[in-house]
TORKOL-4160 file (C-alpha; in steps of 0.2 Angstrom, whole numbers, padded with zeros to 4 digits, m for minus):
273
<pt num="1" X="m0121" Y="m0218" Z="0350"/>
<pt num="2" X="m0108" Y="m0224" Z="0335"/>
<pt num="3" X="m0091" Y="m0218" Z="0334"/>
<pt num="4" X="m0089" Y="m0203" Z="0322"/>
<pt num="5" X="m0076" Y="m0209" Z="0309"/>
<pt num="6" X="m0059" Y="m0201" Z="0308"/>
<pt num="7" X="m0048" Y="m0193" Z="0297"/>
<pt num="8" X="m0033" Y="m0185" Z="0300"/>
<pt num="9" X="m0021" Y="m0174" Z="0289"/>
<pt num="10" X="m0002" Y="m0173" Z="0283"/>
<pt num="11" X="0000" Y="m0157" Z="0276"/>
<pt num="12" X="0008" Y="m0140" Z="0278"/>
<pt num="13" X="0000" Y="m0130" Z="0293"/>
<pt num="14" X="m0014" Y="m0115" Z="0288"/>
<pt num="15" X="0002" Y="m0103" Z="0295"/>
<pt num="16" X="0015" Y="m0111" Z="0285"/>
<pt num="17" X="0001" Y="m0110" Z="0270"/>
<pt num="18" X="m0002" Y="m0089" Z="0273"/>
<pt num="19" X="0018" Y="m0086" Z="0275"/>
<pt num="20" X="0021" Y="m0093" Z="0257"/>
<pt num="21" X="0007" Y="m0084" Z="0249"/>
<pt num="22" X="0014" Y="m0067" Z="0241"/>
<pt num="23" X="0001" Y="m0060" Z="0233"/>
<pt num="24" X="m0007" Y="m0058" Z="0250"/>
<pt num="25" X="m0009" Y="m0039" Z="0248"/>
<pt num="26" X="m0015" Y="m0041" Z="0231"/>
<pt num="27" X="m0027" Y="m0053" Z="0239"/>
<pt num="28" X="m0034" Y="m0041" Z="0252"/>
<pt num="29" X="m0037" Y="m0027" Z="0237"/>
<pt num="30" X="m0047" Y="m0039" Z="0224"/>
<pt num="31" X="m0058" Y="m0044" Z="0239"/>
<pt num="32" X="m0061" Y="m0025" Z="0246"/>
<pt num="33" X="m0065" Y="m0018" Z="0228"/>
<pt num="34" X="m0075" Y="m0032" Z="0220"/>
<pt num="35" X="m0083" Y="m0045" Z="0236"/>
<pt num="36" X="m0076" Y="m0059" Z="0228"/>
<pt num="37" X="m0058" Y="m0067" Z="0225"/>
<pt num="38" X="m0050" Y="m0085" Z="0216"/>
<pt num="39" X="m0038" Y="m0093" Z="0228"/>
<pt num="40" X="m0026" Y="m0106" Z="0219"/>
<pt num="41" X="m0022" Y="m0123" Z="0226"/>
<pt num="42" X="m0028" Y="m0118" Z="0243"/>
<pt num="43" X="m0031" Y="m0139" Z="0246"/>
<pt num="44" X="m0016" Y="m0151" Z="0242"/>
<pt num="45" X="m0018" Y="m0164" Z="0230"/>
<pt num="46" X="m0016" Y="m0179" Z="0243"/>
<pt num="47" X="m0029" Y="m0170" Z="0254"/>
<pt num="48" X="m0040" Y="m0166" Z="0240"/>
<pt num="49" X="m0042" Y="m0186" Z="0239"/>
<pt num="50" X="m0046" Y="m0187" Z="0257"/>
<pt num="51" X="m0061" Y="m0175" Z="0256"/>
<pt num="52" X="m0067" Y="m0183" Z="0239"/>
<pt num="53" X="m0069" Y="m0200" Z="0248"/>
<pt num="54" X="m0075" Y="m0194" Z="0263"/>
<pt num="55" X="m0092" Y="m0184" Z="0250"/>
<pt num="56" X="m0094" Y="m0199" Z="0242"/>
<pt num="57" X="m0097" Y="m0210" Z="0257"/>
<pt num="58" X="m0110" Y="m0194" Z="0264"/>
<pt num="59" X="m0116" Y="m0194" Z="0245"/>
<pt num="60" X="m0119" Y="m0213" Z="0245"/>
<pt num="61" X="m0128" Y="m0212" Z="0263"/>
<pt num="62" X="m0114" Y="m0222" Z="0270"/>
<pt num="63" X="m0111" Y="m0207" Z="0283"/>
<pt num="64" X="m0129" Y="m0206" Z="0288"/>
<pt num="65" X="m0131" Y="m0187" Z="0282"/>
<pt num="66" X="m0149" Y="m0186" Z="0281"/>
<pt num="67" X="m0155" Y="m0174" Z="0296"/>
<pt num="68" X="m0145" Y="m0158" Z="0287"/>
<pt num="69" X="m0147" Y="m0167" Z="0270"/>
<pt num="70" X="m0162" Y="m0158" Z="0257"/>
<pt num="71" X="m0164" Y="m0155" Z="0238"/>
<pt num="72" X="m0160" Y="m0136" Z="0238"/>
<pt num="73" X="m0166" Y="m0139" Z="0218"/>
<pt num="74" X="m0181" Y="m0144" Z="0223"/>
<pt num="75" X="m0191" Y="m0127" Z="0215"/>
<pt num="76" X="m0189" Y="m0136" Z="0198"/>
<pt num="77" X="m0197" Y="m0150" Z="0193"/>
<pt num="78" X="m0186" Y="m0167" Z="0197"/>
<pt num="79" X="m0172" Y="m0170" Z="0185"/>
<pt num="80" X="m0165" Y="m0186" Z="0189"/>
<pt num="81" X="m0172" Y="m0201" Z="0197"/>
<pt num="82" X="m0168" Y="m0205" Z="0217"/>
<pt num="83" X="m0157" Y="m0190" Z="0216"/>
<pt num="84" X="m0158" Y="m0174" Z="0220"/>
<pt num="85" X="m0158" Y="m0157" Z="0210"/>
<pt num="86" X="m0145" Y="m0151" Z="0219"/>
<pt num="87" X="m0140" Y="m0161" Z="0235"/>
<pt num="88" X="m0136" Y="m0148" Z="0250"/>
<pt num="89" X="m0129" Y="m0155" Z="0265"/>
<pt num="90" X="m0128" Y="m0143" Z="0283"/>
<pt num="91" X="m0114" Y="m0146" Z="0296"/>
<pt num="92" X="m0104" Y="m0160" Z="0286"/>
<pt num="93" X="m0090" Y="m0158" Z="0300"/>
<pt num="94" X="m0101" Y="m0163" Z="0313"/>
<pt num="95" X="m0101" Y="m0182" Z="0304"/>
<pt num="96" X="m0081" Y="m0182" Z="0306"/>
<pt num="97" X="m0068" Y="m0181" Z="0319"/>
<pt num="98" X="m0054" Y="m0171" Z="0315"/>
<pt num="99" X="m0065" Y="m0164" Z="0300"/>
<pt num="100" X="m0063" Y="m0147" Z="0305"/>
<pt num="101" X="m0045" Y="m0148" Z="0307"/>
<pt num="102" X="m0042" Y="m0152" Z="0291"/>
<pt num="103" X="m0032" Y="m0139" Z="0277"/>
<pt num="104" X="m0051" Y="m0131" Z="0271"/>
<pt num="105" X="m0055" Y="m0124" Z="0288"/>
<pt num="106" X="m0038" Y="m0120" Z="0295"/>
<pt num="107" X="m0031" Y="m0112" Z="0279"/>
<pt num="108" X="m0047" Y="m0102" Z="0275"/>
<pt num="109" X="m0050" Y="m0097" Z="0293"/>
<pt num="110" X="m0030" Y="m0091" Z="0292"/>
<pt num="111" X="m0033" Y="m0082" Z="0278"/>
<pt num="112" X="m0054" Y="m0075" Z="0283"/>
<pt num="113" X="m0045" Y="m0065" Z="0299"/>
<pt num="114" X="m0031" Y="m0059" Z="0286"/>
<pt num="115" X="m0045" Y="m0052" Z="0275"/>
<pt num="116" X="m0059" Y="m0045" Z="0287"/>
<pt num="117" X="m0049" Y="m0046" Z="0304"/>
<pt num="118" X="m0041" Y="m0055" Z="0318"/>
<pt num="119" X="m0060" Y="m0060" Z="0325"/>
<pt num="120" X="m0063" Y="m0069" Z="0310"/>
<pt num="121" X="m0068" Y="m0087" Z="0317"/>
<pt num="122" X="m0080" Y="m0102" Z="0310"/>
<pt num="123" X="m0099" Y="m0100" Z="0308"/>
<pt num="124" X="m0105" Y="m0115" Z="0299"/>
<pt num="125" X="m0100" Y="m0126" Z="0283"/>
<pt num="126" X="m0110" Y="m0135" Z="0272"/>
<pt num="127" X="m0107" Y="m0144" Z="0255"/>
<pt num="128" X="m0115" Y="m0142" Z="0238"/>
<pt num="129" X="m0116" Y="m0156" Z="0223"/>
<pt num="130" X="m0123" Y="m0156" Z="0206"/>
<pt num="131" X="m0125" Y="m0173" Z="0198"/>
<pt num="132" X="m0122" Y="m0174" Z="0178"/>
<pt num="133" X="m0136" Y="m0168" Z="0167"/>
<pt num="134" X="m0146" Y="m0161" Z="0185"/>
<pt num="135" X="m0147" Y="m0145" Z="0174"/>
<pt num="136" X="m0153" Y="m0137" Z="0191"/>
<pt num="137" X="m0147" Y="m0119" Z="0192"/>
<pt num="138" X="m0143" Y="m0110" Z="0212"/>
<pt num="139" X="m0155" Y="m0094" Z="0207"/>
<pt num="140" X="m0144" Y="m0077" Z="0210"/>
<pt num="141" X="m0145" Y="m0070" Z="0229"/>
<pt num="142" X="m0134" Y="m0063" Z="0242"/>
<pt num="143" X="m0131" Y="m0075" Z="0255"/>
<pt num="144" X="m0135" Y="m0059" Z="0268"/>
<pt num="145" X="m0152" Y="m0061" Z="0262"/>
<pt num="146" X="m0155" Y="m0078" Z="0272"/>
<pt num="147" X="m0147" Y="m0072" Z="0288"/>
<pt num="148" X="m0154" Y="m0060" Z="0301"/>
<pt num="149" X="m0147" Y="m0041" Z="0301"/>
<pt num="150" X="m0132" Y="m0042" Z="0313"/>
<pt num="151" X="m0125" Y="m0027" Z="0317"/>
<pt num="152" X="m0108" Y="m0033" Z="0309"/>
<pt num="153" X="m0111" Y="m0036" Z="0292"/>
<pt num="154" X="m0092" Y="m0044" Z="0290"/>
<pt num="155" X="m0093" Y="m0063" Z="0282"/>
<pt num="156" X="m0084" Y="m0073" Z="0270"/>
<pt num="157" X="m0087" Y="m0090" Z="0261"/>
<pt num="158" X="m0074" Y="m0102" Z="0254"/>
<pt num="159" X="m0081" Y="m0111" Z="0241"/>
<pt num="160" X="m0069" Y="m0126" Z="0237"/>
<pt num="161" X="m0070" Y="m0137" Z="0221"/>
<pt num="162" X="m0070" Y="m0154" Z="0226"/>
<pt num="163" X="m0071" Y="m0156" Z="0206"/>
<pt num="164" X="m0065" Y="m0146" Z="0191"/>
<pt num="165" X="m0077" Y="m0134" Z="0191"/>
<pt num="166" X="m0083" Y="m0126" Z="0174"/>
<pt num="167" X="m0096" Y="m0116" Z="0165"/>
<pt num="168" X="m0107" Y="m0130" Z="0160"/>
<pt num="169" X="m0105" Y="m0142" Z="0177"/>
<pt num="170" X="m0110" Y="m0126" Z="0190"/>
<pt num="171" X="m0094" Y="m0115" Z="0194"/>
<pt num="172" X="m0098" Y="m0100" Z="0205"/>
<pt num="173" X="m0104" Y="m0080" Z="0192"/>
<pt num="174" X="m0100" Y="m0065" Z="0204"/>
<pt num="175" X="m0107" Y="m0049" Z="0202"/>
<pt num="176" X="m0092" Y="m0037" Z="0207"/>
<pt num="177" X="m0093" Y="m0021" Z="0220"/>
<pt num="178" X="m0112" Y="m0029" Z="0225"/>
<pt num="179" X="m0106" Y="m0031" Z="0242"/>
<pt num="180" X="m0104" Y="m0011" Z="0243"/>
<pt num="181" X="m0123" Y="m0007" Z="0237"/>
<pt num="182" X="m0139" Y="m0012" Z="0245"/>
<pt num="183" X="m0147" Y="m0030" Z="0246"/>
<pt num="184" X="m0158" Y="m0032" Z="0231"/>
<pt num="185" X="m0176" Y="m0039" Z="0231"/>
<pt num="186" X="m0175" Y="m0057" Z="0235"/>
<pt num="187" X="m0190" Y="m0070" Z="0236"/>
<pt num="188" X="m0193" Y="m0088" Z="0235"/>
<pt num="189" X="m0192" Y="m0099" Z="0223"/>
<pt num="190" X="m0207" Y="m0106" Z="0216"/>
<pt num="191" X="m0215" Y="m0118" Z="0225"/>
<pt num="192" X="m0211" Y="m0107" Z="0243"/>
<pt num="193" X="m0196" Y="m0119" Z="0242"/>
<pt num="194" X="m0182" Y="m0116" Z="0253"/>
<pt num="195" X="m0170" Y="m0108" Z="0241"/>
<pt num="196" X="m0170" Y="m0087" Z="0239"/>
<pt num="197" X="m0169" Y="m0078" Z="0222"/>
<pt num="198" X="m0165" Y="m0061" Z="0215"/>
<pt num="199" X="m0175" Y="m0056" Z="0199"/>
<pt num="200" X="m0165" Y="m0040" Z="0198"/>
<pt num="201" X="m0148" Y="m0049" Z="0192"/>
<pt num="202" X="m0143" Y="m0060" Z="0176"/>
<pt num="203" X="m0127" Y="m0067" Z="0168"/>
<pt num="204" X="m0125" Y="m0050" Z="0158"/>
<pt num="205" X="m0119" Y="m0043" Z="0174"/>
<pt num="206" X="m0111" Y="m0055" Z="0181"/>
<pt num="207" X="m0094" Y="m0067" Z="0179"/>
<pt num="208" X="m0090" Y="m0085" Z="0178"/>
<pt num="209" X="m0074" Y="m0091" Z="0189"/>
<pt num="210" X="m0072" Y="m0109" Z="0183"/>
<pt num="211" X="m0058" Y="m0116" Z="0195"/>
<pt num="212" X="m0048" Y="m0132" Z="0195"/>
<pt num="213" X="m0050" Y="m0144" Z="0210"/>
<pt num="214" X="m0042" Y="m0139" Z="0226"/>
<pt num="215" X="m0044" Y="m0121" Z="0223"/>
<pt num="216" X="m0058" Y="m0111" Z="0229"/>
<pt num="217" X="m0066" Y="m0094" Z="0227"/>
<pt num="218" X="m0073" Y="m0086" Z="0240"/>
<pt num="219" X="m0086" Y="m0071" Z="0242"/>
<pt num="220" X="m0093" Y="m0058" Z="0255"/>
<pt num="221" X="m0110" Y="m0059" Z="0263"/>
<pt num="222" X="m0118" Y="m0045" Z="0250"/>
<pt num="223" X="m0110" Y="m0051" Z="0234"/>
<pt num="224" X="m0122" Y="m0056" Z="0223"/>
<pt num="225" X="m0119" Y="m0072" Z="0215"/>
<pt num="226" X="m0127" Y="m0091" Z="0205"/>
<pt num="227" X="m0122" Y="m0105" Z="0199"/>
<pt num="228" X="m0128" Y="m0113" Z="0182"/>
<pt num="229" X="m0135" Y="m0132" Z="0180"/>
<pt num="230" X="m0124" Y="m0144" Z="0178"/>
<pt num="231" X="m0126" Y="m0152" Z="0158"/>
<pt num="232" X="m0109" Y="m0159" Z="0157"/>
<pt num="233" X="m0106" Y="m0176" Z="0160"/>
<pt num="234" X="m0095" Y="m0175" Z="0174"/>
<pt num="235" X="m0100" Y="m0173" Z="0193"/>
<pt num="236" X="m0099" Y="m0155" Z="0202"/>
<pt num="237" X="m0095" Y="m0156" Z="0221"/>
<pt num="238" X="m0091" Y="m0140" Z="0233"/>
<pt num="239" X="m0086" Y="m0139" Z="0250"/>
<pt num="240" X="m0090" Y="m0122" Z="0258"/>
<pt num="241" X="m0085" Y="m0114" Z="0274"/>
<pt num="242" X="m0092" Y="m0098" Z="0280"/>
<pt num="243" X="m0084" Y="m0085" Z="0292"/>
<pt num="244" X="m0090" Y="m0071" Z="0304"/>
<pt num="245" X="m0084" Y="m0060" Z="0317"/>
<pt num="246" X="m0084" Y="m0071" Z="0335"/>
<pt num="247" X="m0096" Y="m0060" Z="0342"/>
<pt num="248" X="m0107" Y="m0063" Z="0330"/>
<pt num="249" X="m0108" Y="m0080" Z="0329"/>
<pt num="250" X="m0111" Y="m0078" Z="0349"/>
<pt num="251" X="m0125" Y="m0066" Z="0342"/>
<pt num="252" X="m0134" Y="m0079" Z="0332"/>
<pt num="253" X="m0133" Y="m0094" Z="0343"/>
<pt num="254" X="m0141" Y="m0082" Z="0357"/>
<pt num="255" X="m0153" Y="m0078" Z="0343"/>
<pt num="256" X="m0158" Y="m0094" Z="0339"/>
<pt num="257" X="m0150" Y="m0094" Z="0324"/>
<pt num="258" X="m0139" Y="m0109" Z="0320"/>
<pt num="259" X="m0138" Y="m0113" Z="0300"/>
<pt num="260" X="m0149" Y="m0129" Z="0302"/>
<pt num="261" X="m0138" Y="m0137" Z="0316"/>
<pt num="262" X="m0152" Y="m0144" Z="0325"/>
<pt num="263" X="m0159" Y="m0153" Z="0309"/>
<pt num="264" X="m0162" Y="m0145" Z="0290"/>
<pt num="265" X="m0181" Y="m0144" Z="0296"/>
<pt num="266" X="m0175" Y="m0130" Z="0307"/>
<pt num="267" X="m0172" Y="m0119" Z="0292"/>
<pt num="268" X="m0186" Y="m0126" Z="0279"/>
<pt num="269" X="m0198" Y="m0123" Z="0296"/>
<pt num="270" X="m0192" Y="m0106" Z="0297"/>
<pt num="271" X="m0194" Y="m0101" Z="0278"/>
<pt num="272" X="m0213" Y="m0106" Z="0282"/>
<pt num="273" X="m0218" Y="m0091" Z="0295"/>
């Protein structure tokens, strides 16, 4: 088996990070009341580089991404040729030593137990990228509608731009307090693909959060949210990280349930049954 490649990281430690925060509090409350909250800067600008180059080379297939690599776009018709909709790759720290040690999952594991508790720890992470003019929208849904029903319902994503992200290039709409209602009605996109949608949710409800590279937004399980197509002329890259309660990660993994881990066929399979 080849050696992983390597990176490694000269920045301010995830507890340094959290201690110079001072909206903290302010923090907590947002994310209580509404399910979703904009953190500034949580990525330096030397390390953002890092991670740009290291997307590009999975992008460009020269980190052989393509057993957790699929078109989660592909309910609409092809946009773009030898390209995908909207290009989704599972488990990209599984490609990269020192990957997870990096400032995106330290600093947002720091601050998930700060938010939802001390047994906060990491679930999976995954990246998301919209090519110019891909014009492929994420549908609305609640990201509790693709999991199983855990008895702790406590999860958070980070959704980190790798890019500015705008209105017209694909940055996140939130529906506020959604997290504190039921799940809505979800089913899957046309074609049976593997993407979920609500019907029961529009822009007219929700918010756009554009946010500059380096920063991130990040959202509970429940809260509904989409992204638009990107139509600008400029690339649209996320890196997302998901965090749940340890015991319920040991709960999925003893269910069986491992966010594609063992190959994105595992989860496109699994929407077949």
């Amino acid at each position: 088996m080849s050696q992983l490649p390597k990176v490694e990281w000269s920045t301010a430690s995830a507890e340094e990070w959290i201690s110079c925060q001072n909206n903290r509090d302010e923090w907590k409350k947002q994310f209580s009341e509404n399910g979703f909250l904009v953190v500034q800067n949580l990525v330096d600008a030397t390390s953002i580089k890092q991670y740009q180059a290291i997307y590009d080379k999975m992008l460009k297939g020269e980190i052989d991404t393509a057993k957790h690599r699929h078109d989660l776009g592909a309910h609409v018709t092809k946009q773009k040729d030898n390209i995908e909709n909207v290009c989704q790759i599972m488990w990209p720290s599984t490609y990269v030593d020192g990957m997870k040690e990096g400032p995106i999952h330290q600093r947002a594991k720091c601050l998930a137990k700060y938010l939802l508790g001390e047994d906060m720890e990491f679930d999976f992470d995954m990246l998301i990228a919209k090519d110019p003019h891909t014009n492929t929208p994420v549908p609305w849904h609640q990201d509790e509608a693709y999991w199983p029903d855990m008895p702790d319902k406590r999860a958070v994503s980070f959704w980190v731009a790798m890019d500015n992200a705008t209105v017209d290039n694909g940055c996140m709409w939130f529906v506020g307090g959604s997290h504190n209602k039921p799940i809505r009605k979800h089913r899957q996109a046309e074609g049976g693909k593997h993407a979920l949608q609500c019907d029961e949710c529009s822009e007219e409800e929700g918010c756009p959060q554009p946010i500059p590279a380096g920063s991130c937004t990040l959202h509970h399980g429940r809260t509904l949210h989409y992204t638009r197509g990107n139509t600008s002329n400029t690339q649209r890259r996320a890196f997302i990280v998901n965090f749940r309660p340890r015991d319920m990660v040991e709960w999925e993994r003893k269910h069986g349930f491992d966010h594609g881990k063992g190959g994105i066929h595992s989860i496109t399979e699994e929407d077949k049954k």
